[in-house]
C-alpha positions as CSV (number, residue, x, y, z in Angstrom):
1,X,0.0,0.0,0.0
2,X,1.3,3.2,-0.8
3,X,1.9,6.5,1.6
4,X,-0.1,9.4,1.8
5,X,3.4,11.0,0.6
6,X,3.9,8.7,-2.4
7,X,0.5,9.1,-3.5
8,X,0.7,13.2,-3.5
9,X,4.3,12.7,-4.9
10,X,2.7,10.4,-7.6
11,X,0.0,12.5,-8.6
12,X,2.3,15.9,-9.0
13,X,4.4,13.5,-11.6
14,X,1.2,13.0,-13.1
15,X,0.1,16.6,-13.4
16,X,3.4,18.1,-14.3
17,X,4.3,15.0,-17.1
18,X,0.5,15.3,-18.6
19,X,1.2,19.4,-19.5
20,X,-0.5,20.9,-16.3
21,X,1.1,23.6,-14.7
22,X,1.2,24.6,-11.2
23,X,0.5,28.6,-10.8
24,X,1.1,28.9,-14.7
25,X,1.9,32.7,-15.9
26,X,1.4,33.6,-19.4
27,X,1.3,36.3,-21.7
28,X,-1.4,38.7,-22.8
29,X,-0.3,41.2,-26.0
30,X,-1.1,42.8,-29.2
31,X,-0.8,45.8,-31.3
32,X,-2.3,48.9,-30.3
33,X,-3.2,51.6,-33.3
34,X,-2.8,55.3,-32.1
35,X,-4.3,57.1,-35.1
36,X,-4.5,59.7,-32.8
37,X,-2.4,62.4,-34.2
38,X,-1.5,63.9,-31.2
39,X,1.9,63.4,-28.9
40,X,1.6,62.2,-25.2
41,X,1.8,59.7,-23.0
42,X,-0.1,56.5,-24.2
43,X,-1.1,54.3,-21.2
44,X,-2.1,50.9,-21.4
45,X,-3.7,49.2,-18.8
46,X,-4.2,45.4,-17.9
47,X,-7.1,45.1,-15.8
48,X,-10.1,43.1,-14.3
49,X,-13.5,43.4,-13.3
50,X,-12.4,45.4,-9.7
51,X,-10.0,47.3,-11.1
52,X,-11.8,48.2,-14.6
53,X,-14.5,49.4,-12.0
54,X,-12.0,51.8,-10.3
55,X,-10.7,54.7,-13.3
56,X,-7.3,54.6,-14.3
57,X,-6.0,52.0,-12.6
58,X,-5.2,48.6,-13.5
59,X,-3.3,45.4,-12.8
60,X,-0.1,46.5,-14.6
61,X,0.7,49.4,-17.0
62,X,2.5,50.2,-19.7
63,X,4.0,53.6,-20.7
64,X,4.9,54.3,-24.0
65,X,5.8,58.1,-25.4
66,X,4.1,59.0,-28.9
67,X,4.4,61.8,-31.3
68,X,1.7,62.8,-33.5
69,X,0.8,61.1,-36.5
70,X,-0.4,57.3,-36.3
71,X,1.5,54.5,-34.9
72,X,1.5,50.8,-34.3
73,X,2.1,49.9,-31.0
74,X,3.0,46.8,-29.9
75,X,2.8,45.8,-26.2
76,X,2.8,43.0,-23.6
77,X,1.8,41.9,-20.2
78,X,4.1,39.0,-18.9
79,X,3.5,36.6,-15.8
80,X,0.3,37.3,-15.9
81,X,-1.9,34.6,-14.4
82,X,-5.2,32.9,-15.8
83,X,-8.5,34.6,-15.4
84,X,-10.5,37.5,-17.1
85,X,-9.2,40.4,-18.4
86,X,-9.4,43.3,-20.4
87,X,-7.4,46.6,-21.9
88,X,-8.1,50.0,-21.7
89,X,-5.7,52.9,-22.9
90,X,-5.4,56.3,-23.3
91,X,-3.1,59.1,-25.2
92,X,-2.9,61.3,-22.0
93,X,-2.0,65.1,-24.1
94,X,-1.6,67.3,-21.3
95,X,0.4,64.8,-18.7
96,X,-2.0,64.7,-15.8
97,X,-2.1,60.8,-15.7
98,X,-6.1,61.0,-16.0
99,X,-8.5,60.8,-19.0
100,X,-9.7,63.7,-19.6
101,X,-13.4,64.3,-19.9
102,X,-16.0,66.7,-22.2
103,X,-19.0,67.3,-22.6
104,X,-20.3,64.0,-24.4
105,X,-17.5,61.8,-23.5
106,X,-13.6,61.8,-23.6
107,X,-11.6,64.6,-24.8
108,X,-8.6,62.7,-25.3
109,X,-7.9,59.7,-27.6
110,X,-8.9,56.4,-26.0
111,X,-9.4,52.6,-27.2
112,X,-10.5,49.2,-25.2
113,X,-9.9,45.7,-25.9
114,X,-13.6,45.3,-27.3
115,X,-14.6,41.8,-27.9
116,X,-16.8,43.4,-30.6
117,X,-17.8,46.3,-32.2
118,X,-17.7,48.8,-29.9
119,X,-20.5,50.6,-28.9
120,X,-21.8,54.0,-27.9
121,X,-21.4,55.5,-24.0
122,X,-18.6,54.0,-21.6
123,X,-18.8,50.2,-22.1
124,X,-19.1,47.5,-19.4
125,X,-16.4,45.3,-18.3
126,X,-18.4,42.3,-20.4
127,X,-17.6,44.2,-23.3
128,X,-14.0,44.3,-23.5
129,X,-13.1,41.3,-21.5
130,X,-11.1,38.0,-22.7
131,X,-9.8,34.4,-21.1
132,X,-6.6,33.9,-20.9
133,X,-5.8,30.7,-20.5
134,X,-3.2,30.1,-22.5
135,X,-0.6,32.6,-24.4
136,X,-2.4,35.3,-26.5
137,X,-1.1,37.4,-28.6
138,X,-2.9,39.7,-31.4
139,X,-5.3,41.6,-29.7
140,X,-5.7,44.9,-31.7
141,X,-6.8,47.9,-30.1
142,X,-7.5,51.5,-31.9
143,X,-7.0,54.6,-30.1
144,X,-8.4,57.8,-31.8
């Protein structure tokens, strides 16, 4: 008969040798279009349903300086682990680290990870979100 210690030992062998993996971090990247035109700071945010919830934060960040004219940006998050995500980013203009708001919406360029088209008025966390559960790579995100 075997040991409660040989058993676990056994069944880790099993996991590890049949391609699971323990706490496994991937990658989440992609191109992101600034058709913008105008120079700033473009942020781009990793985040989930509690942070999406909360503006301008997110899980991680990435800063990345552009001049005007349009650009392809490509970006990614690394060791990130599985779950439900999404991307937002912004072109922040005038440095104050915040999306700036008008009248009928946001004065400054700004793009999400929408898992369709996207639509009119400030979308819900549904709408831009994605599994990752394995590498992705290719999501394409316009900021105008």
């Amino acid at each position: 008969m075997l040991s409660k210690k040989t058993g676990l030992i056994l069944v880790f062998i099993l996991l590890v040798s049949s391609g699971y993996r323990l706490n496994a971090q991937l990658n989440a990247g992609g191109t992101v279009y600034c058709k913008s035109g105008r120079d700033g700071t473009l942020l781009i945010m990793l985040v989930d349903e509690e942070t999406f919830s909360r503006p301008m934060t997110g899980l991680a960040v990435k800063e990345i300086r552009v001049s005007s004219g349009a650009a392809l940006i490509d970006f990614e998050f690394d060791n990130v682990p599985p779950g439900i995500y999404g991307i937002r980013c912004f072109v922040d203009t005038d440095g104050n680290e915040k999306l700036n708001r008008g009248l009928f919406g946001p004065s400054e360029p700004w793009g999400m990870s929408w898992n369709e088209t996207a639509h009119p008025g400030w979308p819900e966390f549904s709408m831009i979100s994605f599994k990752l559960e394995k590498n992705l790579s290719g999501l394409k995100i316009t900021v105008e």
